[in-house]
C-alpha positions as CSV (number, residue, x, y, z in Angstrom):
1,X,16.6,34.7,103.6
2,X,15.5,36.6,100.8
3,X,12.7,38.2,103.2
4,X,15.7,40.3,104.8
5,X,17.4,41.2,101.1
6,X,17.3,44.8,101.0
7,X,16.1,45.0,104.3
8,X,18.2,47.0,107.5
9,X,19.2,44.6,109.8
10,X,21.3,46.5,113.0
11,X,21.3,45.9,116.6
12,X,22.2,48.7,119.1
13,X,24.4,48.3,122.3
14,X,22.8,49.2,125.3
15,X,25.4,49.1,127.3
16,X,29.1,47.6,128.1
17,X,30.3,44.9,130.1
18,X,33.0,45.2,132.9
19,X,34.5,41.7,134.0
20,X,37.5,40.6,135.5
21,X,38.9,38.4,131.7
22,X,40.5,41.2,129.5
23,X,42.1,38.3,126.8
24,X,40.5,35.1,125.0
25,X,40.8,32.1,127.1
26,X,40.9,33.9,130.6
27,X,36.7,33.5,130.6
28,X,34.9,30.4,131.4
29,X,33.7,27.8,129.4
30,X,30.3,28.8,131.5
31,X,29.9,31.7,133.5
32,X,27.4,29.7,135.9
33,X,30.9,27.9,137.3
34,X,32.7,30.8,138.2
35,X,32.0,32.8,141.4
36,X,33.9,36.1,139.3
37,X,32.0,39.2,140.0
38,X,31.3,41.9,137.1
39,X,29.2,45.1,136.8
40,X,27.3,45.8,133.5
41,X,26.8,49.4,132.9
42,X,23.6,50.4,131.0
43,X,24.1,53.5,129.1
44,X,21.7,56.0,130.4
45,X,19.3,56.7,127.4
46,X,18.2,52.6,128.5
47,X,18.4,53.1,132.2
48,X,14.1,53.5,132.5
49,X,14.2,49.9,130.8
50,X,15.8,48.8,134.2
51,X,12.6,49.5,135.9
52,X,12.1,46.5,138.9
53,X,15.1,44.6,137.5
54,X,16.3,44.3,141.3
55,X,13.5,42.5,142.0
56,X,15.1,39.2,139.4
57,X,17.4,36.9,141.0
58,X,18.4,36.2,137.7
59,X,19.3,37.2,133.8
60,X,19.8,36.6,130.5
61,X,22.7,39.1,129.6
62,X,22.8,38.9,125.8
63,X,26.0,40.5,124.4
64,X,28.4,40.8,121.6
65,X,31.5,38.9,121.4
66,X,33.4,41.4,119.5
67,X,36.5,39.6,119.9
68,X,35.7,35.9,118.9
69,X,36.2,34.8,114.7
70,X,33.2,34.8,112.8
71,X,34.5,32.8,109.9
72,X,34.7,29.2,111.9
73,X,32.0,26.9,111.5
74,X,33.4,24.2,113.6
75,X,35.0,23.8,116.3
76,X,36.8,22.3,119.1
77,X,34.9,22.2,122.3
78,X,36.5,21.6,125.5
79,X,34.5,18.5,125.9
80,X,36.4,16.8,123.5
81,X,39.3,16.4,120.8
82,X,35.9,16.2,117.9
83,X,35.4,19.3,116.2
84,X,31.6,20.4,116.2
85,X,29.1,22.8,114.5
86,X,28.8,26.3,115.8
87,X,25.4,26.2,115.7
88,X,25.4,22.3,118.0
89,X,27.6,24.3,120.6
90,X,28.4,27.8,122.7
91,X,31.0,28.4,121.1
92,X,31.3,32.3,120.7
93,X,33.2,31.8,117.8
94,X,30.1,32.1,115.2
95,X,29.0,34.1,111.7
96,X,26.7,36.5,114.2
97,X,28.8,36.3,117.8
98,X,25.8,37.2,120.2
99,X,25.9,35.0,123.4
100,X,24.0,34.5,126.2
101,X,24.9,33.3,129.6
102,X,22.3,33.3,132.6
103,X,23.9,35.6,135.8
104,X,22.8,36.0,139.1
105,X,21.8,39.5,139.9
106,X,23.6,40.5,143.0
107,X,23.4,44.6,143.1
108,X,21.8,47.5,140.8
109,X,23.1,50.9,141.5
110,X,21.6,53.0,139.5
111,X,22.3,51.7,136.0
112,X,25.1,49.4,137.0
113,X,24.1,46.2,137.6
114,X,26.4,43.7,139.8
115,X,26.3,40.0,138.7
116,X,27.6,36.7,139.0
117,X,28.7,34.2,136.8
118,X,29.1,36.2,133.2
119,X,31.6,34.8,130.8
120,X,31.6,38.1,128.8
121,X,35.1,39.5,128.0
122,X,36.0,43.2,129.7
123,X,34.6,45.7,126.9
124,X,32.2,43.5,125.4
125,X,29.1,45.4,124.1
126,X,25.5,44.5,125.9
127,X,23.3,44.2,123.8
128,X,19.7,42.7,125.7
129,X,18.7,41.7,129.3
130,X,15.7,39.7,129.9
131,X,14.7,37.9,133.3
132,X,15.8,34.4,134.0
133,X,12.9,31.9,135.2
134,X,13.6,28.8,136.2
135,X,9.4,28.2,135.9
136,X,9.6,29.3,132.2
137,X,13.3,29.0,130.9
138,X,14.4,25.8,132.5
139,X,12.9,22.9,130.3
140,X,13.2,19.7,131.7
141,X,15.0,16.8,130.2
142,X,16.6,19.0,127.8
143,X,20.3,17.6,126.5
144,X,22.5,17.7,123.8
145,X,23.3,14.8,122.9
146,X,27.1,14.9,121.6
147,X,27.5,16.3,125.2
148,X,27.0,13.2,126.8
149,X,28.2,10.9,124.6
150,X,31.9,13.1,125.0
151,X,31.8,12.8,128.5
């Protein structure tokens, strides 16, 4: 930590989302259940970063969760009546609340994208895209192992 003392430390939007859940708790637990359709606007100073983007099927949409507490530490999944550690959950309640959910890429016009399965409240700032793959992301055997003990 005391390598960043001192130092700037500021993320830009790059956009704003534009999905169907205006209030906490109308979102998913995981947008990859829900067939809800949303548009992500890309402010236009960023548009040449979307470059070939149509040719993904899928993305990483890495945004702000301006809305969620970012004094928990724990908390109630809905897994389970066991409170657990930000850090050992998605939980978007957390001291920095970026989250990331993978969305199918369904439409760009221009520098609106159309996607699938984002659990991003309405308003939320973007803040990264980055291709899904599921030949480099998806790691195989992966778990967490609270997860399927609560289950």
């Amino acid at each position: 930590m005391d390598a960043f003392l001192g130092r700037e430390f500021r993320l830009v939007p790059i956009g704003i989302i534009r999905s169907p859940y205006r209030e906490q708790g109308q979102a998913p637990f995981q947008g990859r259940f829900s067939d809800e359709v949303s548009r992500i606007e890309v402010f236009p100073r960023y548009g040449p970063g979307l470059k070939d983007i149509e040719r993904c099927t899928h993305l990483y949409v890495i945004y702000w969760a301006d809305k969620a507490s970012r004094e928990e530490l724990q908390v109630v999944t809905p897994w389970g009546p066991e409170p657990k550690g930000v850090f050992a959950c998605r939980s978007p309640s957390r001291p920095n609340p970026l989250n990331l959910c993978v969305v199918e890429l369904l439409e760009r016009k221009g520098n609106v994208l159309v996607v699938r399965g984002l659990d991003a409240l309405d308003g939320s700032p973007l803040v990264d895209l980055k291709p899904y793959s599921s030949a480099l992301d998806a790691v195989e055997g992966a778990h967490i192992g609270w997860f399927e003990e609560d289950r």
